[in-house]
VEXDREN-2710 file (C-alpha; in Angstrom, 1 decimal):
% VEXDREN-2710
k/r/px/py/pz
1/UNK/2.7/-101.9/-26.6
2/UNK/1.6/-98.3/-26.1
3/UNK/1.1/-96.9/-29.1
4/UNK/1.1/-93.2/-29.1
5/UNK/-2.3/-91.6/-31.0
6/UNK/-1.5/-88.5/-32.8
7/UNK/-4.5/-86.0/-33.4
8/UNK/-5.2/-82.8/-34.6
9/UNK/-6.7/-80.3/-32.5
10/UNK/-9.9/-79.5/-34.3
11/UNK/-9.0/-75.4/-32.9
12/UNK/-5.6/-74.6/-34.0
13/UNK/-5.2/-77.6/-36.5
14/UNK/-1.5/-78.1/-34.7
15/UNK/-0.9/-82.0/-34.5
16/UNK/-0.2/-83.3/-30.7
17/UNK/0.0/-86.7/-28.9
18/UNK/-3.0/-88.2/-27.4
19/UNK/-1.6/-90.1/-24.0
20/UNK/-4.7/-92.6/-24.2
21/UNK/-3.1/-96.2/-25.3
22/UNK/-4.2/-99.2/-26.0
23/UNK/-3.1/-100.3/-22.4
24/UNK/-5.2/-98.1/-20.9
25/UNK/-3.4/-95.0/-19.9
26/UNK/-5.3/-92.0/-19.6
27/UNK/-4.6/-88.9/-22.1
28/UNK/-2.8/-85.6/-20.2
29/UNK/-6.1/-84.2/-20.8
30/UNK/-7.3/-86.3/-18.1
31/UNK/-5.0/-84.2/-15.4
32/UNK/-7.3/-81.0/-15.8
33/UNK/-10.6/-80.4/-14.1
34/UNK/-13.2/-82.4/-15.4
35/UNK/-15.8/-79.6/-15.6
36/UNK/-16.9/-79.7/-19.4
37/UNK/-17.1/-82.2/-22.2
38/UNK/-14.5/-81.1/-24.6
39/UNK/-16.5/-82.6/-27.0
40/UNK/-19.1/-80.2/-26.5
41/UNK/-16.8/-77.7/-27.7
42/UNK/-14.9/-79.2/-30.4
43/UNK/-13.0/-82.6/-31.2
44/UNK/-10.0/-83.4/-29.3
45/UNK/-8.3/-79.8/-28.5
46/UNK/-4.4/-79.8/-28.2
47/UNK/-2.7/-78.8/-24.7
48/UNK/-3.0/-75.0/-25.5
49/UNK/-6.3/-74.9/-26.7
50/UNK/-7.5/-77.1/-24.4
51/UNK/-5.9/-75.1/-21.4
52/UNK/-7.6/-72.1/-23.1
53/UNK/-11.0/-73.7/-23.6
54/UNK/-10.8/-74.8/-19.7
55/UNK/-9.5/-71.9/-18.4
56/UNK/-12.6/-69.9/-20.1
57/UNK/-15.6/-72.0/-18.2
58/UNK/-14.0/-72.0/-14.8
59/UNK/-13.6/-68.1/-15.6
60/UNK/-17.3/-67.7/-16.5
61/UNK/-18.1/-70.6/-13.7
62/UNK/-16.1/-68.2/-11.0
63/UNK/-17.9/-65.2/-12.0
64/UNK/-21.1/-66.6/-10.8
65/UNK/-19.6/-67.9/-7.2
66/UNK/-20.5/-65.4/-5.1
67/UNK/-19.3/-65.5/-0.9
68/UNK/-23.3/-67.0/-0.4
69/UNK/-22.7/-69.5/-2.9
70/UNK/-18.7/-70.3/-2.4
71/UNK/-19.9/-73.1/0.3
72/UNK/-20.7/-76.1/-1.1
73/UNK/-20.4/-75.2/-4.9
74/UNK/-19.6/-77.3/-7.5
75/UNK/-15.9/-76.9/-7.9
76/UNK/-15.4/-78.6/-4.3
77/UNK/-17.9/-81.7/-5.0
78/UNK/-14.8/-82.8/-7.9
79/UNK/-13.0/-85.6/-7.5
80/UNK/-9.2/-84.2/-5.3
81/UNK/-6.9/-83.5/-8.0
82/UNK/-3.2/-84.9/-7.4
83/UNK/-1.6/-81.4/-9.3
84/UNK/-2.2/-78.1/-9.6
85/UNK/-2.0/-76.4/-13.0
86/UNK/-0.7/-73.2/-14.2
87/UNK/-3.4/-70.6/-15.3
88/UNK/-6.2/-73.0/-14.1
89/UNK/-4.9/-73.1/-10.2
90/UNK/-2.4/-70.4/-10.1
91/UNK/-0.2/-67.4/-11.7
92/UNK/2.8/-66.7/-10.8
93/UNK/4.0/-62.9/-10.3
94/UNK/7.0/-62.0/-8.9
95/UNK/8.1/-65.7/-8.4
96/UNK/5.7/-66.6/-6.3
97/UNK/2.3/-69.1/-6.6
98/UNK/-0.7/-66.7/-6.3
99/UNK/-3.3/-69.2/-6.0
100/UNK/-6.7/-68.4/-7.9
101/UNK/-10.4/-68.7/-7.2
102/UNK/-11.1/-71.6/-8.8
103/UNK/-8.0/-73.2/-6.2
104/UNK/-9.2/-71.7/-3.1
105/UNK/-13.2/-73.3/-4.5
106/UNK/-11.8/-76.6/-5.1
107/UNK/-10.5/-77.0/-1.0
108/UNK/-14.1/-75.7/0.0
109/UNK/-13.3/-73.5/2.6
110/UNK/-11.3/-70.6/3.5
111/UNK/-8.0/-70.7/5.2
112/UNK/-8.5/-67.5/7.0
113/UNK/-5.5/-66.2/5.2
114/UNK/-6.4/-63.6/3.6
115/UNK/-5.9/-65.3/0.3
116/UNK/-5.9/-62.1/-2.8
117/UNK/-8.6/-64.4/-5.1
118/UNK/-10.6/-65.8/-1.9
119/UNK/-14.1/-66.3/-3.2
120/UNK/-15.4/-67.0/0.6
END
């Protein structure tokens, strides 16, 4: 039986579903980066806030990466994510995927192609 948990995000109070069951599925949350302990911000945080919340420390994170420090950093020592995720990987504008710092940080390298948000 997987039984659905509801919670409120302890943010914006709005009720959402928790994808953790007692079978042992992981929650959605489980699909972003795992870069900070939600917990050290708040309770459980629903899928906007917690976008927000996660969007905010790779932001302050990628302000510190300089083209000296893009090698090796942090962000491409995580485990190889199986998505990318709007606002966290990528924006689009016009249409098109216009893949952000954080993305290009993650491969580890640069592709040589020019990328607009290449931190190398």
């Amino acid at each position: 039986m997987n039984a659905i948990k509801v919670k409120h995000c302890s943010s914006c109070k709005t009720p959402f579903n928790c994808g953790d069951t007692l079978d042992g599925e992981k929650c959605w949350c489980n699909d972003f980066p795992p870069i900070f302990n939600p917990y050290d911000i708040a309770d459980c945080l629903c899928p906007t806030c917690f976008a927000t919340a996660c969007s905010t420390k790779i932001d302050e994170f990628v302000a510190t990466v300089t083209p000296e420090t893009a090698k090796g950093n942090k962000a491409s020592l995580l485990p190889e994510a199986t998505n990318i995720i709007e606002g966290i990987d990528y924006y689009l504008e016009d249409g098109n995927y216009v893949f952000k710092a954080w993305f290009h940080l993650k491969r580890g390298h640069c592709c040589k192609n020019d990328c607009r948000h290449c931190p190398y």
